[in-house]
N, C-alpha and C positions, 0 to 999 in steps of 0.2 A: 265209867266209860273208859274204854282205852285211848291211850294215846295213839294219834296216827300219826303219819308221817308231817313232814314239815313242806310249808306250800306258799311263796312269796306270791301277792297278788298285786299289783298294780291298778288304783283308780281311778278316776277324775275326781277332784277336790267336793266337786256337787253330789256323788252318790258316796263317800265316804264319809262326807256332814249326814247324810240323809239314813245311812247304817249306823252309827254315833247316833245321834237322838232316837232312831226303832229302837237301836240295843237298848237302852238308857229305859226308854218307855215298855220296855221287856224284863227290865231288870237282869239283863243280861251282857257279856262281856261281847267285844267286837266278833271275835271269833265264833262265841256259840250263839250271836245274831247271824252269822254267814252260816252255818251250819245250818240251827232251824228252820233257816228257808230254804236251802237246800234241798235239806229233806222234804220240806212240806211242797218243795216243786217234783223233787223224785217222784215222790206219792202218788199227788194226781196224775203224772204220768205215767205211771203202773195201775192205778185205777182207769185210767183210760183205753189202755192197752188191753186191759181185761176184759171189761165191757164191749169194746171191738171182737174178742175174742169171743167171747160168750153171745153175741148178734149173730154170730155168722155160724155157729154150730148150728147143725138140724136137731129137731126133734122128734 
């Protein structure tokens, strides 16, 4: 993977305990726990967008 740019986030104590243990139970670092989801939210929202897209064409 490449490196991307650098990205300071600020959280409340409760969803940054709650990212620390997903990562943990992911085997994964804090960062490529925020990433994963990320992605896996991008996704369905590009699989959603399509499916919209593909209802409303005629055939």
């Amino acid at each position: 993977m490449s490196i991307g740019i650098k990205f300071q986030l600020r959280l409340p104590a409760d969803l940054k305990t709650w990212l620390e243990e997903d990562a943990c139970r992911n085997d994964r670092s804090m960062n490529g726990q925020v990433i994963a989801v990320l992605r896996e939210r991008m996704n369905k929202q590009l699989e959603s967008q399509e499916s919209r897209v593909g209802a409303s064409k005629p055939d």
